[in-house]
SEGULUM-809435 format. One record per residue (C-alpha): residue number from 1; residue in one letter; x, y negated, z negated. Coordinates in steps of 0.02 Angstrom, whole numbers. Each point is the difference from the previous one (the first is absolute). Example, Ala and Ser with C-alpha at 12.3 -4.5 7.8 and 13.67 -1.06 7.14 Angstrom:
BEGIN
<rec n="1" res="A" xx="615" yy="225" zz="-390"/>
<rec n="2" res="S" xx="69" yy="-172" zz="33"/>
# end
This chain:
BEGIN
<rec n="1" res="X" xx="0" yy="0" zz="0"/>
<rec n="2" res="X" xx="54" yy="-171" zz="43"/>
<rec n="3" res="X" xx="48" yy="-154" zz="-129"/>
<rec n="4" res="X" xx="-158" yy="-87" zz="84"/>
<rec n="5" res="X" xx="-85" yy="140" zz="-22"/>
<rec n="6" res="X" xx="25" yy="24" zz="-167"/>
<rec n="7" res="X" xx="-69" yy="-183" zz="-8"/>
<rec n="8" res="X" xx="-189" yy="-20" zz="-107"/>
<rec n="9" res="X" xx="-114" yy="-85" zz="64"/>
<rec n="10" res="X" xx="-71" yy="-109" zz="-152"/>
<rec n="11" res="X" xx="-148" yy="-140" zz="11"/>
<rec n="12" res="X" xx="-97" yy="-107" zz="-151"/>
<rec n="13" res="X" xx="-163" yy="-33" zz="79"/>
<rec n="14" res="X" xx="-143" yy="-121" zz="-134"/>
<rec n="15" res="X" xx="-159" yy="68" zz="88"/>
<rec n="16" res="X" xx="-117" yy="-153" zz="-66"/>
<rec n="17" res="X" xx="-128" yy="67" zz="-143"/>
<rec n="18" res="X" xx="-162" yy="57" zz="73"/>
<rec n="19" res="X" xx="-129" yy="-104" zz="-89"/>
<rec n="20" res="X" xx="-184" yy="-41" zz="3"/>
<rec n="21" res="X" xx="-22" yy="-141" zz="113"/>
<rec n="22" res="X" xx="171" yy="-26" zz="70"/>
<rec n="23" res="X" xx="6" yy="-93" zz="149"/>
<rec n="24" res="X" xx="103" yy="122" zz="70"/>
<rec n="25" res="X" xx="-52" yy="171" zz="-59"/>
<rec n="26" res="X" xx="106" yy="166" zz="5"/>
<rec n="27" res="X" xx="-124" yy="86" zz="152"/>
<rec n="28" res="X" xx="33" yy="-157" zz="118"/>
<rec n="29" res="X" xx="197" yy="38" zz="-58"/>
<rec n="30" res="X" xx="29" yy="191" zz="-17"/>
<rec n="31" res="X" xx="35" yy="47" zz="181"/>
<rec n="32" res="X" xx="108" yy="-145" zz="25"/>
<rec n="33" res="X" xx="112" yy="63" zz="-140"/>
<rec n="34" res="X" xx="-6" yy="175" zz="50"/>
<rec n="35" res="X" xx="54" yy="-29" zz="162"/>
<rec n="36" res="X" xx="162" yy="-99" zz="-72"/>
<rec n="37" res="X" xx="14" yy="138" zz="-130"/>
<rec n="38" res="X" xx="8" yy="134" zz="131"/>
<rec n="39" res="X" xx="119" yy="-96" zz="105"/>
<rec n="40" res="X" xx="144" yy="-31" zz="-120"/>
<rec n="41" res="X" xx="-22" yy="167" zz="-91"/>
<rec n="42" res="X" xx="86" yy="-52" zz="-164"/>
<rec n="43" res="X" xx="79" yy="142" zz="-71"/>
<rec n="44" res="X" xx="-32" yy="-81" zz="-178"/>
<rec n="45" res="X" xx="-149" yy="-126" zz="-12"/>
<rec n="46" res="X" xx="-44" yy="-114" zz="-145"/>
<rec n="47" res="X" xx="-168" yy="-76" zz="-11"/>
<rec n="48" res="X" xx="-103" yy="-157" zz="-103"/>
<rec n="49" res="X" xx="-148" yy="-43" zz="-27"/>
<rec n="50" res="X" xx="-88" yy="157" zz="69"/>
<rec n="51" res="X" xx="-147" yy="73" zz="-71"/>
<rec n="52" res="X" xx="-32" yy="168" zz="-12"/>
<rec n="53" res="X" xx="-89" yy="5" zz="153"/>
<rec n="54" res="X" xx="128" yy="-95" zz="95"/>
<rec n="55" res="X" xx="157" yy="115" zz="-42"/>
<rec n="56" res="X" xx="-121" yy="134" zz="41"/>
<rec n="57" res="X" xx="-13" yy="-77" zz="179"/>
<rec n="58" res="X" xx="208" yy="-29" zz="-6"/>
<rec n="59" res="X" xx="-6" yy="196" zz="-17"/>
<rec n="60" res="X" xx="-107" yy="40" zz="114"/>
<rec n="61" res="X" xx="74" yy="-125" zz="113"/>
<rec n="62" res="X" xx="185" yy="57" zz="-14"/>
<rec n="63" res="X" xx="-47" yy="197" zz="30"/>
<rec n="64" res="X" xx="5" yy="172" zz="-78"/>
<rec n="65" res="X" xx="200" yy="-3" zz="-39"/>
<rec n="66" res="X" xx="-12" yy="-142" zz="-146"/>
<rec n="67" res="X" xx="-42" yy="6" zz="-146"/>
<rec n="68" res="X" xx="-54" yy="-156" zz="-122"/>
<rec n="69" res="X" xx="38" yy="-14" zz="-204"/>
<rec n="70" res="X" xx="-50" yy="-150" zz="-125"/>
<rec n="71" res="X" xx="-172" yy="-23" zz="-90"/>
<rec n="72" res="X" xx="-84" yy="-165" zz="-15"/>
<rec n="73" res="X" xx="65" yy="-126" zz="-99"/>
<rec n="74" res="X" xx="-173" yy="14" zz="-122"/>
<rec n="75" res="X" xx="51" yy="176" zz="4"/>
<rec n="76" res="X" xx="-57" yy="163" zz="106"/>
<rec n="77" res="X" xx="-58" yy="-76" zz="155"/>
<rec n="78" res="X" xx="-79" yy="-154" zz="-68"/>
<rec n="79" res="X" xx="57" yy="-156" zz="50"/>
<rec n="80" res="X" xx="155" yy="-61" zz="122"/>
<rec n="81" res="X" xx="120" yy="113" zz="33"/>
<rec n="82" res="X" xx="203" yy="-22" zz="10"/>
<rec n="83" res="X" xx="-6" yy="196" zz="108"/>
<rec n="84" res="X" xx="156" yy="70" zz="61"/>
<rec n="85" res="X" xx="-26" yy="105" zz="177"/>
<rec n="86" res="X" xx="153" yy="95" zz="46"/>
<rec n="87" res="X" xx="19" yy="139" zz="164"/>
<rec n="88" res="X" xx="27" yy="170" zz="-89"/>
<rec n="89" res="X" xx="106" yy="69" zz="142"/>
<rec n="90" res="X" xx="131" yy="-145" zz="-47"/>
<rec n="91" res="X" xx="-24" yy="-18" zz="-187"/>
<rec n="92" res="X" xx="-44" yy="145" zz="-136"/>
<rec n="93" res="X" xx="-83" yy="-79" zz="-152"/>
<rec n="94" res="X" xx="63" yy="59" zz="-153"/>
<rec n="95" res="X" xx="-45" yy="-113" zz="-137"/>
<rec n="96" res="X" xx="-130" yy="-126" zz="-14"/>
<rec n="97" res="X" xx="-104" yy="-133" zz="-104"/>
<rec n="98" res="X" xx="-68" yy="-188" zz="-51"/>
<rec n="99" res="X" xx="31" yy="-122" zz="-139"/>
<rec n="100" res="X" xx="-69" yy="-172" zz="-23"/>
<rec n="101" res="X" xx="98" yy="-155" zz="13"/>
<rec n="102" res="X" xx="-63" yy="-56" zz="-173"/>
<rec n="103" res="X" xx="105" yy="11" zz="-184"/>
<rec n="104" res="X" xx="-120" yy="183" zz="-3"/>
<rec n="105" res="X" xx="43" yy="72" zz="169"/>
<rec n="106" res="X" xx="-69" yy="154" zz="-52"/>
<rec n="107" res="X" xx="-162" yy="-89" zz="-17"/>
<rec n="108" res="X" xx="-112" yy="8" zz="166"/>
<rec n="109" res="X" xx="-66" yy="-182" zz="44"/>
<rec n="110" res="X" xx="99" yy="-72" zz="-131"/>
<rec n="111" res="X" xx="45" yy="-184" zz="11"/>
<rec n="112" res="X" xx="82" yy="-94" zz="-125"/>
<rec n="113" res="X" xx="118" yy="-129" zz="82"/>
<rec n="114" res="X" xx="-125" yy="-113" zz="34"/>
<rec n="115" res="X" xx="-32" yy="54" zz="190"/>
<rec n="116" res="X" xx="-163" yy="1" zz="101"/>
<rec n="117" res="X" xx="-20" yy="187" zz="17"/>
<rec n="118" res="X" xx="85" yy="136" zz="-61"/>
<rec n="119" res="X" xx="146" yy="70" zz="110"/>
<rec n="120" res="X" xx="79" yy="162" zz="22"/>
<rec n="121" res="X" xx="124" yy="96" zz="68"/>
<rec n="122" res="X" xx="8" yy="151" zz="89"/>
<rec n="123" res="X" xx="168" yy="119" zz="33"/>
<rec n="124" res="X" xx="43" yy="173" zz="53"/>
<rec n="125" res="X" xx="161" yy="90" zz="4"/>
<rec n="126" res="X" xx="36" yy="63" zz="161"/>
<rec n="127" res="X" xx="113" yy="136" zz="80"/>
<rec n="128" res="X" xx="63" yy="-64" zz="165"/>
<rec n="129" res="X" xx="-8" yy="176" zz="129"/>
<rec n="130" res="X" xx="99" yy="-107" zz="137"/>
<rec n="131" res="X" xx="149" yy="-14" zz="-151"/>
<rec n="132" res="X" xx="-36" yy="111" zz="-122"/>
<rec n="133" res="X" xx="17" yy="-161" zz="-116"/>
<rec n="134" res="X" xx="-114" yy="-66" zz="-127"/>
<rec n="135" res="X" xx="-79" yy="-160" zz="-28"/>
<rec n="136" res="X" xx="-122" yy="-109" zz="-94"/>
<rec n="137" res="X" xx="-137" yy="-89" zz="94"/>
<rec n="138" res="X" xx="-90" yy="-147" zz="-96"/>
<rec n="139" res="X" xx="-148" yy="-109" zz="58"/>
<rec n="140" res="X" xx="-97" yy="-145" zz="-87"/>
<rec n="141" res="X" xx="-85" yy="-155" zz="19"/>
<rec n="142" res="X" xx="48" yy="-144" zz="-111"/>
<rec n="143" res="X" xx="-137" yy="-129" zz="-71"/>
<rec n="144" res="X" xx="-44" yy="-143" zz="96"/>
<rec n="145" res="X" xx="-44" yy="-136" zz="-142"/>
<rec n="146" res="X" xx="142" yy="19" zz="-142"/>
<rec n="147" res="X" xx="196" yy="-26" zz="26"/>
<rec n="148" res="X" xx="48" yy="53" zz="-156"/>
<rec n="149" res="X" xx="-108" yy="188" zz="20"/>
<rec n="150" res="X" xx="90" yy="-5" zz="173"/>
<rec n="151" res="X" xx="180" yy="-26" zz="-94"/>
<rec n="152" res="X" xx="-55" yy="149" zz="-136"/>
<rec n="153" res="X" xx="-76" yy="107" zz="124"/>
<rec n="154" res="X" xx="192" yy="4" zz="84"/>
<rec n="155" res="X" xx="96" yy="21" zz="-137"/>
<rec n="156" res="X" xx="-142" yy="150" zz="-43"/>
<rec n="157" res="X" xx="55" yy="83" zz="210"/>
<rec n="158" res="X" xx="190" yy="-34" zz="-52"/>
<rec n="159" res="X" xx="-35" yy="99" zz="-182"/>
<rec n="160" res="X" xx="-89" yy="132" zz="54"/>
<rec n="161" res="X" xx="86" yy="39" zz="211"/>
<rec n="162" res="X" xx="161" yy="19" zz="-148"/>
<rec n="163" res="X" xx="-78" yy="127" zz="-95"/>
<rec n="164" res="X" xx="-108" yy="101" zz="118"/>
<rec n="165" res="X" xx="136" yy="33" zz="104"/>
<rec n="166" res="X" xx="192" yy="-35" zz="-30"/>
<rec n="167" res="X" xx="114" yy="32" zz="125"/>
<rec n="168" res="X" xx="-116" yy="0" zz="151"/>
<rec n="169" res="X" xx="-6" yy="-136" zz="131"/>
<rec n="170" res="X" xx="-176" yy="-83" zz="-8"/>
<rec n="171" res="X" xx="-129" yy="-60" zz="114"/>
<rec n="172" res="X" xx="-134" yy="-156" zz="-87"/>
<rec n="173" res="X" xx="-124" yy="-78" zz="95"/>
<rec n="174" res="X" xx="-146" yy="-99" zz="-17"/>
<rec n="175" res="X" xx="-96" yy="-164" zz="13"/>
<rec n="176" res="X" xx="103" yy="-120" zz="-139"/>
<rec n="177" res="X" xx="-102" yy="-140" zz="18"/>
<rec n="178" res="X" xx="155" yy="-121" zz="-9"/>
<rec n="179" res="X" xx="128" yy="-51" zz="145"/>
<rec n="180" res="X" xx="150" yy="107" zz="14"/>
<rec n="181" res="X" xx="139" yy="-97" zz="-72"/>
<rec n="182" res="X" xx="-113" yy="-17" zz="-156"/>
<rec n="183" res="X" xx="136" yy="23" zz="-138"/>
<rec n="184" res="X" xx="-119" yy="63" zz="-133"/>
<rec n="185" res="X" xx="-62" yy="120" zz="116"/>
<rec n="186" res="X" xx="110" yy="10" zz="141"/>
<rec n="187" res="X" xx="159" yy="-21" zz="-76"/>
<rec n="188" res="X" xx="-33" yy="103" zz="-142"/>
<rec n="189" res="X" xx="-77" yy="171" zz="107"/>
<rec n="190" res="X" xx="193" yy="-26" zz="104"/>
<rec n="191" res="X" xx="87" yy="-5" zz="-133"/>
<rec n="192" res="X" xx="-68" yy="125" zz="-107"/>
<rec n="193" res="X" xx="117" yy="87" zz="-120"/>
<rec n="194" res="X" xx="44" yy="181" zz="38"/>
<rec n="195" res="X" xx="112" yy="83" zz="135"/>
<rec n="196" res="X" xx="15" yy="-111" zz="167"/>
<rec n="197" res="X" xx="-145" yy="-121" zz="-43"/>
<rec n="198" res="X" xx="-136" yy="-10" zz="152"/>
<rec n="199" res="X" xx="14" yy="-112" zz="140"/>
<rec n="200" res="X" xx="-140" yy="-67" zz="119"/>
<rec n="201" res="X" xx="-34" yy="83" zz="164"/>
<rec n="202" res="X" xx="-33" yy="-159" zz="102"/>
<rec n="203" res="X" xx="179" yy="-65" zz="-55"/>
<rec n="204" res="X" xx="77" yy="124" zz="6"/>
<rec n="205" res="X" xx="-58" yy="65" zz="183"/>
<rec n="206" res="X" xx="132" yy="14" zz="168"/>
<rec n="207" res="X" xx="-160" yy="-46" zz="90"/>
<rec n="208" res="X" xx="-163" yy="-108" zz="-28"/>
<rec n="209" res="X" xx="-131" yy="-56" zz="81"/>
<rec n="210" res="X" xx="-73" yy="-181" zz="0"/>
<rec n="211" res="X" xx="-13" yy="-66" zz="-190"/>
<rec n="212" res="X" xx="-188" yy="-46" zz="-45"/>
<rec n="213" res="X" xx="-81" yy="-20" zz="-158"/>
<rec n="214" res="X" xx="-80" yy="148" zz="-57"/>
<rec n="215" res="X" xx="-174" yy="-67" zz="-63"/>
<rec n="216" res="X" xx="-100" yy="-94" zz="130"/>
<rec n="217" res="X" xx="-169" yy="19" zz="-48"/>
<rec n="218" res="X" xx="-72" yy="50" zz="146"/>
<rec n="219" res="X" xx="88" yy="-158" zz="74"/>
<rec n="220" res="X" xx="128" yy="-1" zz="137"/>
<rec n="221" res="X" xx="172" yy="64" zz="-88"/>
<rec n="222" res="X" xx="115" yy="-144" zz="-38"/>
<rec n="223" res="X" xx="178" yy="4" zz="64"/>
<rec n="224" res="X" xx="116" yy="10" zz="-144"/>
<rec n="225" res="X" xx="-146" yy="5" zz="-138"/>
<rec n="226" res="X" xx="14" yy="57" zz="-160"/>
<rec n="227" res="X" xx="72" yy="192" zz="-4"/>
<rec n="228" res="X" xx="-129" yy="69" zz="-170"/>
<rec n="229" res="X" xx="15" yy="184" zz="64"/>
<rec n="230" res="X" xx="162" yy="111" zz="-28"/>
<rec n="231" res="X" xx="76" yy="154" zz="38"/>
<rec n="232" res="X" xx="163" yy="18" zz="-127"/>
<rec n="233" res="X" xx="113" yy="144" zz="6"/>
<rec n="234" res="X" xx="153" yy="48" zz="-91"/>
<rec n="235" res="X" xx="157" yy="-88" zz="32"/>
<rec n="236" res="X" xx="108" yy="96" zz="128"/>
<rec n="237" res="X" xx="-174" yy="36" zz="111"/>
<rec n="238" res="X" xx="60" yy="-27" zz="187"/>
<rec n="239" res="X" xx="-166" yy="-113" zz="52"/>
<rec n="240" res="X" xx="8" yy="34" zz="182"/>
<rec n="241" res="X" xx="-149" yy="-108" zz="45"/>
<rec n="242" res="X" xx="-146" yy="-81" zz="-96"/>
<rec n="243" res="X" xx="-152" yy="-106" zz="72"/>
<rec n="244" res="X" xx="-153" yy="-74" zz="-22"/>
<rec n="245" res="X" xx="-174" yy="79" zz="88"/>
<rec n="246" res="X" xx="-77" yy="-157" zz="89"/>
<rec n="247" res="X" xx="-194" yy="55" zz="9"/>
<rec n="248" res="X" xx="-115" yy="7" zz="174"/>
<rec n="249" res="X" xx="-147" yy="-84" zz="61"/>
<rec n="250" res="X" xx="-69" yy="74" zz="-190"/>
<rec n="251" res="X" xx="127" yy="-14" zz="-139"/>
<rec n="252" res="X" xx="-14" yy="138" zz="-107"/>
<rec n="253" res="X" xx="21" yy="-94" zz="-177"/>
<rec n="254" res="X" xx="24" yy="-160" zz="-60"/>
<rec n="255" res="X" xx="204" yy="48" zz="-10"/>
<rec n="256" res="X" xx="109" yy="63" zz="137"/>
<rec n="257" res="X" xx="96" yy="174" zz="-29"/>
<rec n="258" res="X" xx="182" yy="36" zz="-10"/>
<rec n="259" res="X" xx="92" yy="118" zz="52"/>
<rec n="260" res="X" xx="185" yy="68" zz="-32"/>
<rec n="261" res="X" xx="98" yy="118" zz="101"/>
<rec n="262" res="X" xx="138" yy="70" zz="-140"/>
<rec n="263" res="X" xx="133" yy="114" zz="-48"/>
<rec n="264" res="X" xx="10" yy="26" zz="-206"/>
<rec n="265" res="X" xx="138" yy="54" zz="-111"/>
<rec n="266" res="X" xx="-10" yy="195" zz="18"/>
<rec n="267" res="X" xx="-59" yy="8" zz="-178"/>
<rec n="268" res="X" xx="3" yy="143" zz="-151"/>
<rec n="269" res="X" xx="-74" yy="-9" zz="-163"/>
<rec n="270" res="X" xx="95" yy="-23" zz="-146"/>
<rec n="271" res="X" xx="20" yy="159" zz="-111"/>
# end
């Protein structure tokens, strides 16, 4: 097998909540963002906002070889959820689970940082079959009203991608609801303690497409916008190319997706 081969295919993708009276409901979207699921084929997927019924679409939508893990962020399948969708011929899921980013992460829909909603996380460990490495896998969603849950919910990722996993390279993404460069959130997720620290896929990429903020609200997608969605991968990750989805004539959510083509740290778990 090839280096580019080896390569995963990675993409953080907010769907847009489905609600009751939304201008621009989840039927009028779903095919739109199946079709630009099916095209990119993301080895490893991380989704926001969806609803039960949406990641059940995202399923159905990316085909009988994936498989999706993460419960709603009320817990079971209530509420929005922060899913992880990975291809099962590329990655073997080995380990998986949820915590809140609250001071009881433990706790489902706990809040108690002064956010609008309670948020969550979502990771799995994964065996990679093209390596025969391991890695962790994290996705989220960070609040949208309070800075200072944003800053505690990162230095929560940095404690816990430490402990749930030392010595294997790491893959985070999400919607962060801040511009990268942010140093409470930004700064600290790069320079997390542990082995290597993470860098950020879009930086760090030999190739990239046209830079455009990554929340346009249904708008047309500003040139050099505000960056609020990541992908961040261990430090030593060869990013061979990372991008931003522009939508169709329909956009398929309020965000565009990203997308990362990468090479991680061949990666063994500590004893």
């Amino acid at each position: 097998m090839t280096e580019r081969a080896q390569a995963l295919r990675v993409m953080s993708f907010n769907l847009h909540v489905d609600w009751d009276g939304s201008p621009h409901p989840w039927a009028d979207r779903r095919e739109t963002a199946a079709a630009l699921l099916r095209a990119g084929r993301p080895h490893l997927l991380g989704t926001q906002e969806g609803r039960l019924h949406q990641v059940d679409d995202v399923l159905t939508a990316l085909g009988p070889g994936y498989a999706r893990t993460g419960q709603g962020r009320e817990g079971g399948g209530r509420g929005e959820h922060m899913a992880l969708f990975h291809d099962h011929e590329r990655l073997e899921a080995l380990e998986h689970g949820d915590f809140w980013l609250s001071s009881a992460p433990e706790v489902p829909a706990s809040e108690t940082w002064g956010g609008g909603c309670p948020r969550m996380a979502t990771w799995v460990r994964f065996r990679d079959l093209a390596t025969g490495g391991e890695l962790l896998a994290l996705n989220t969603h960070l609040d949208h009203e309070s800075a200072y849950a944003r800053a505690r919910a990162a230095a929560l990722l940095v404690e816990r991608i430490d402990a749930l996993a030392p010595g294997l390279p790491v893959l985070l993404t999400g919607d962060f609801n801040t511009p990268a460069g942010d140093p409470e959130v930004h700064g600290a997720l790069l320079a997390k303690t542990g082995p290597g620290g993470l860098v950020d896929a879009w930086d760090a990429a030999e190739v990239r497409g046209p830079s455009y903020g990554t929340f346009h609200d249904y708008g047309p997608p500003a040139v050099e916008g505000p960056r609020i969605d990541w992908i961040l991968a261990s430090r030593g990750t060869r990013v061979r190319e990372s991008s931003v989805v522009l939508p169709g004539s329909v956009a398929p959510s309020d965000h565009l997706p990203v997308t990362a083509l990468l090479e991680l740290p061949v990666g063994h778990p500590v004893p």
